[in-house]
Biotite code that builds the C-alpha atoms (Angstrom):
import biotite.structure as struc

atoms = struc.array([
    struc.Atom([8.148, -15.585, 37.398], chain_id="A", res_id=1, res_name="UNK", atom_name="CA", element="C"),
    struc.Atom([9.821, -13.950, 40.270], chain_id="A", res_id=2, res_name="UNK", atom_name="CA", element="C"),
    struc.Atom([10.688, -10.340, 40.815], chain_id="A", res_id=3, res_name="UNK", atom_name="CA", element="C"),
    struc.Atom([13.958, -11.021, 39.793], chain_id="A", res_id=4, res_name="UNK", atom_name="CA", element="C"),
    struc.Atom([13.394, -11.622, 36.786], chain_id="A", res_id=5, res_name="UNK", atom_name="CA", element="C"),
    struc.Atom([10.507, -8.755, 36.203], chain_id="A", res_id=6, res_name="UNK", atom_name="CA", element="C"),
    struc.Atom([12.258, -5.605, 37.555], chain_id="A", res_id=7, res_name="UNK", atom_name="CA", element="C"),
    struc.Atom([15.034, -5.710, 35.685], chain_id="A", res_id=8, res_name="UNK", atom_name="CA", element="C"),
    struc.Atom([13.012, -5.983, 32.443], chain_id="A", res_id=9, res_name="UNK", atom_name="CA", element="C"),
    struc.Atom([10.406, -3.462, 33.628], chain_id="A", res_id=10, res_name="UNK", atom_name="CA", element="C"),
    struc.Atom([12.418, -0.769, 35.102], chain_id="A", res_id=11, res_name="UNK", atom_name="CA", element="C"),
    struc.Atom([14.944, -0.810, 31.539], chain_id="A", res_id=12, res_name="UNK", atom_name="CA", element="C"),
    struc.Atom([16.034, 3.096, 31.287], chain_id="A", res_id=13, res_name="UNK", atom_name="CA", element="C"),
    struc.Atom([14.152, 4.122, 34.086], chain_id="A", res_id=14, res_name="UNK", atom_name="CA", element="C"),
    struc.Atom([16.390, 6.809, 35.061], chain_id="A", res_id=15, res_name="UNK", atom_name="CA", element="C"),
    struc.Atom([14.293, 8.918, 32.116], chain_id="A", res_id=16, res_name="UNK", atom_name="CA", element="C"),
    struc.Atom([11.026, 7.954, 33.735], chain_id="A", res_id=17, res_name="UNK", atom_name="CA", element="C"),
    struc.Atom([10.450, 11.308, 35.244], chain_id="A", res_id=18, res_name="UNK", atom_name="CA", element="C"),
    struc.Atom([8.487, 13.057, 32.506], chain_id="A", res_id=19, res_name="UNK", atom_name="CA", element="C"),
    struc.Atom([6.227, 10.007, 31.886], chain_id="A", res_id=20, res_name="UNK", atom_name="CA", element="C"),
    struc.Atom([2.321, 10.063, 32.531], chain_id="A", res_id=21, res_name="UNK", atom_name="CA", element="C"),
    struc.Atom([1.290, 9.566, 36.313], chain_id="A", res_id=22, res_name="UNK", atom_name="CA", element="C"),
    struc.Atom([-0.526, 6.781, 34.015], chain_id="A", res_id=23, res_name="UNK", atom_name="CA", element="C"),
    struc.Atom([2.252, 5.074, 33.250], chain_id="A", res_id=24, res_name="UNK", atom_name="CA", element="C"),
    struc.Atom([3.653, 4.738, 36.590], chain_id="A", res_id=25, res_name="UNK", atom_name="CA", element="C"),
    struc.Atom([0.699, 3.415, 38.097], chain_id="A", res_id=26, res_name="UNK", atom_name="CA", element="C"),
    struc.Atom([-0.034, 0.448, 35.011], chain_id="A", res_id=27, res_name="UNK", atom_name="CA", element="C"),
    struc.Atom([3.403, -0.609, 35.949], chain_id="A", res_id=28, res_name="UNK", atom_name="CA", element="C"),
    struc.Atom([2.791, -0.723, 39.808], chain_id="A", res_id=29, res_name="UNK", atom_name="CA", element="C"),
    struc.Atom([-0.677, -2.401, 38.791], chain_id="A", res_id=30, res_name="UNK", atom_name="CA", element="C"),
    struc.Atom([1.828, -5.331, 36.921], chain_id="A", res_id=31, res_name="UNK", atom_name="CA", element="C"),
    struc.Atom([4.544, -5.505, 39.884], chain_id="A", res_id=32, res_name="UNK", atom_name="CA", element="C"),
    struc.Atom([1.543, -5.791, 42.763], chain_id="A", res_id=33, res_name="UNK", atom_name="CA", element="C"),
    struc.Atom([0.173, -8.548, 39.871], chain_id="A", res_id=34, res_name="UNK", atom_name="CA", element="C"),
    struc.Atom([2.996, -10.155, 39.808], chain_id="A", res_id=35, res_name="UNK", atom_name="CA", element="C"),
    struc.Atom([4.060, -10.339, 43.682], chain_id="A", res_id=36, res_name="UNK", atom_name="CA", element="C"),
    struc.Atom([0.636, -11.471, 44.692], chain_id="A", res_id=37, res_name="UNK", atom_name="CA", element="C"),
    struc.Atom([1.226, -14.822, 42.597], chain_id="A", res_id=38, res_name="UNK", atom_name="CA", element="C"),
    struc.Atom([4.731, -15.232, 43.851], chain_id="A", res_id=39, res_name="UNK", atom_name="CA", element="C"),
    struc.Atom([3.853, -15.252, 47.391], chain_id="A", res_id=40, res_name="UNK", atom_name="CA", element="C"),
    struc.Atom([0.465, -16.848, 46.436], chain_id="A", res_id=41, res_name="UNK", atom_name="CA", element="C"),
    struc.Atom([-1.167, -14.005, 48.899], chain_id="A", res_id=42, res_name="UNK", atom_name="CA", element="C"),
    struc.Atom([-5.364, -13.726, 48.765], chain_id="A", res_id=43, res_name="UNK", atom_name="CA", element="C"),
    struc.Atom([-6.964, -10.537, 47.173], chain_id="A", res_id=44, res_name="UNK", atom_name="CA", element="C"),
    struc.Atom([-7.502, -8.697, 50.721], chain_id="A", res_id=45, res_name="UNK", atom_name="CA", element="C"),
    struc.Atom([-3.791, -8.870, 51.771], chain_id="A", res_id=46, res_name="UNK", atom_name="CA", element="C"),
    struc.Atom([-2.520, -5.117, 51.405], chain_id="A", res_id=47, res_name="UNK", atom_name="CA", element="C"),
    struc.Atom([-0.185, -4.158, 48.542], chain_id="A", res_id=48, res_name="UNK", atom_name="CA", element="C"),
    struc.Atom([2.157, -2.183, 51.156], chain_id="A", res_id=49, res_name="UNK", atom_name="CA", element="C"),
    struc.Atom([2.161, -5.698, 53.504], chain_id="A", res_id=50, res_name="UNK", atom_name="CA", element="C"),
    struc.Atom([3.460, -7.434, 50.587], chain_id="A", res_id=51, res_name="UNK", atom_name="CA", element="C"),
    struc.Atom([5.903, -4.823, 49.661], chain_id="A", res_id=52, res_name="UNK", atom_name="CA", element="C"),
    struc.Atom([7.484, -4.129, 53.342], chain_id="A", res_id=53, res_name="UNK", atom_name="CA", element="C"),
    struc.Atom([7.585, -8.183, 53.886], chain_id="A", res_id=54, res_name="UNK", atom_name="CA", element="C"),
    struc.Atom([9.347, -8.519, 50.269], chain_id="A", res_id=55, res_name="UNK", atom_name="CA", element="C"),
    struc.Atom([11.074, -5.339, 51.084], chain_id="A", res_id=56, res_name="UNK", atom_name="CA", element="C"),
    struc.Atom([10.451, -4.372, 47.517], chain_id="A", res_id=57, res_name="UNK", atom_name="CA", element="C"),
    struc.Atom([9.767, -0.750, 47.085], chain_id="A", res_id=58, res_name="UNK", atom_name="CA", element="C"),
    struc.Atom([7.025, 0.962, 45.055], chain_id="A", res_id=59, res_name="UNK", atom_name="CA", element="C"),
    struc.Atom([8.212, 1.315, 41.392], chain_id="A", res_id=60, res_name="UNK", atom_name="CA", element="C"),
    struc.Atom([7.858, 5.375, 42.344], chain_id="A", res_id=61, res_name="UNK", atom_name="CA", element="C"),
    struc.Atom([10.400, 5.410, 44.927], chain_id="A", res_id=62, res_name="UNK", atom_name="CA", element="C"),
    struc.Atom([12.837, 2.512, 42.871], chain_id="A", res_id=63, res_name="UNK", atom_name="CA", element="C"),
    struc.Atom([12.605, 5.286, 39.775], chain_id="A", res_id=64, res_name="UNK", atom_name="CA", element="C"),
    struc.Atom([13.364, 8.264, 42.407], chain_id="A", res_id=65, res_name="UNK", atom_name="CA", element="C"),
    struc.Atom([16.559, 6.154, 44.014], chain_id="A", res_id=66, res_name="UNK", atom_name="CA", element="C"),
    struc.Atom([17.643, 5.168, 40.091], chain_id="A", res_id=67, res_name="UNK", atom_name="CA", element="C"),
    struc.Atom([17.156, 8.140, 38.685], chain_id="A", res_id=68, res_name="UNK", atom_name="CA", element="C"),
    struc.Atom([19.093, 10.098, 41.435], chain_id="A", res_id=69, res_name="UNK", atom_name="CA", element="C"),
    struc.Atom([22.126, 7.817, 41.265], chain_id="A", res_id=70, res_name="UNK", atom_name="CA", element="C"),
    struc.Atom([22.276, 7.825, 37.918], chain_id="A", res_id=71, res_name="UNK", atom_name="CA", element="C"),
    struc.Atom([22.113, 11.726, 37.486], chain_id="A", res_id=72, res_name="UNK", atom_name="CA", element="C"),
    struc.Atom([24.936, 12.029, 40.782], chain_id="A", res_id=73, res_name="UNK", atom_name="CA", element="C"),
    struc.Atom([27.264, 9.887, 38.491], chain_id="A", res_id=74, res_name="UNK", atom_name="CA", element="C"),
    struc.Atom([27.041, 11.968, 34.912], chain_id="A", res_id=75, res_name="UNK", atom_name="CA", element="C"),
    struc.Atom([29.904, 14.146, 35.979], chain_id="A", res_id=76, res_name="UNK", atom_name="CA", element="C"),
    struc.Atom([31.945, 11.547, 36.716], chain_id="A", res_id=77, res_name="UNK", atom_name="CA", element="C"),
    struc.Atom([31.510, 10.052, 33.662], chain_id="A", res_id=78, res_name="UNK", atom_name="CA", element="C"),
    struc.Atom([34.057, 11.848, 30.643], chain_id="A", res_id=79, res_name="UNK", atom_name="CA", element="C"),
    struc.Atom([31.034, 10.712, 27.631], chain_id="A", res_id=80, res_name="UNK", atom_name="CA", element="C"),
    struc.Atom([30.040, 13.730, 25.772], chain_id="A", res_id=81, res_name="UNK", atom_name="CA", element="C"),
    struc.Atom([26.955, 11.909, 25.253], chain_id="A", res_id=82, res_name="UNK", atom_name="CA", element="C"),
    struc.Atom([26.165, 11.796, 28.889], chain_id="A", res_id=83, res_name="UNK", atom_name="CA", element="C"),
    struc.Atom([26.526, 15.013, 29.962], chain_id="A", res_id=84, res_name="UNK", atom_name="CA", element="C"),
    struc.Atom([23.960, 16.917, 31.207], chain_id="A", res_id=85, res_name="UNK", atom_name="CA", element="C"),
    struc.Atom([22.306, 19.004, 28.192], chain_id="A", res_id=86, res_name="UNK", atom_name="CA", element="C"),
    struc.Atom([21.988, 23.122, 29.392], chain_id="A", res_id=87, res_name="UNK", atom_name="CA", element="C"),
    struc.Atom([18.942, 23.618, 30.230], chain_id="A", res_id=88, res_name="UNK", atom_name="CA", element="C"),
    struc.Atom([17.754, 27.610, 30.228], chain_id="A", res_id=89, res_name="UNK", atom_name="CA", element="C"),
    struc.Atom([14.119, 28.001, 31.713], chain_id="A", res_id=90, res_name="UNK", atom_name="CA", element="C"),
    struc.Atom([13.599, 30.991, 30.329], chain_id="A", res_id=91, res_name="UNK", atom_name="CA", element="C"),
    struc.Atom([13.046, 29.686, 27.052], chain_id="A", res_id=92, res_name="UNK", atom_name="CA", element="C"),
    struc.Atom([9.337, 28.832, 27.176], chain_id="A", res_id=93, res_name="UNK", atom_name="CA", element="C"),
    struc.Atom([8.593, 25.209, 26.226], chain_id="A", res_id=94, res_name="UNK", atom_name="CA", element="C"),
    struc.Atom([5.748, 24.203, 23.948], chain_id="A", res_id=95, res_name="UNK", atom_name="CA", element="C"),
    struc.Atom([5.282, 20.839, 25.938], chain_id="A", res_id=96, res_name="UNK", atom_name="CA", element="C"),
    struc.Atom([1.714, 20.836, 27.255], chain_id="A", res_id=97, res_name="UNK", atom_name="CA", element="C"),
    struc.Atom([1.107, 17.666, 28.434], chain_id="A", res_id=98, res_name="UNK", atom_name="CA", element="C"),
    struc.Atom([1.123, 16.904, 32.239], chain_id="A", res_id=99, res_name="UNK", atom_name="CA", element="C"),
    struc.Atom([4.413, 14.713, 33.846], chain_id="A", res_id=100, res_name="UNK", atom_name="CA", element="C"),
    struc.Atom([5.029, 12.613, 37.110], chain_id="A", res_id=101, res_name="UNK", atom_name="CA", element="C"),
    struc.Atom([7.641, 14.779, 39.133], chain_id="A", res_id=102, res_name="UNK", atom_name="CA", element="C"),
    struc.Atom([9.970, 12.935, 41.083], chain_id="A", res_id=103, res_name="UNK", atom_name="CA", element="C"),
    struc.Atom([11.571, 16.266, 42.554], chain_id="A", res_id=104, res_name="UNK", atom_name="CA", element="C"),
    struc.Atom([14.886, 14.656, 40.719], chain_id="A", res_id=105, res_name="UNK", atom_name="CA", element="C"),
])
């Protein structure tokens, strides 16, 4: 398999990823390094980050950051109800206590 074929399947609604485990994020880089170390059939002591700037791939952190921030620039544009941003008021406390990846999205 190429990463053609595996990002597109991976990175499915990504755009939500933001509030997912640090956990998460990092089993899925784990699988894309897996997965681009037996396309370009490199040995285990070739860097992850040599393989990724040669591919020109990026990390799935900064591919969730770039699809996450395009998709949230083009909800206004978009006349959906169901898209629109939902109001947000932080001053209503949350009873969410688990910890989340921020993006800064």
């Amino acid at each position: 398999m190429d990463e053609d074929e595996n990002r597109p399947a991976m990175m499915c609604g990504s755009q939500v990823w933001g509030a997912t485990s640090t956990t998460n994020i990092r089993r899925l880089q784990v699988f894309q390094n897996k997965q681009l170390m037996h396309v370009v059939n490199a040995p285990w002591y070739v860097r992850r980050k040599v393989i990724h700037d040669d591919l020109k791939i990026d990390p799935i952190s900064d591919f969730i950051k770039k699809s996450s921030t395009k998709f949230f620039n083009k909800i206004p544009q978009i006349r959906n109800e169901s898209l629109q941003r939902p109001a947000y008021d932080p001053a209503i406390p949350s009873s969410r206590n688990t910890t989340t990846t921020n993006f800064g999205v």
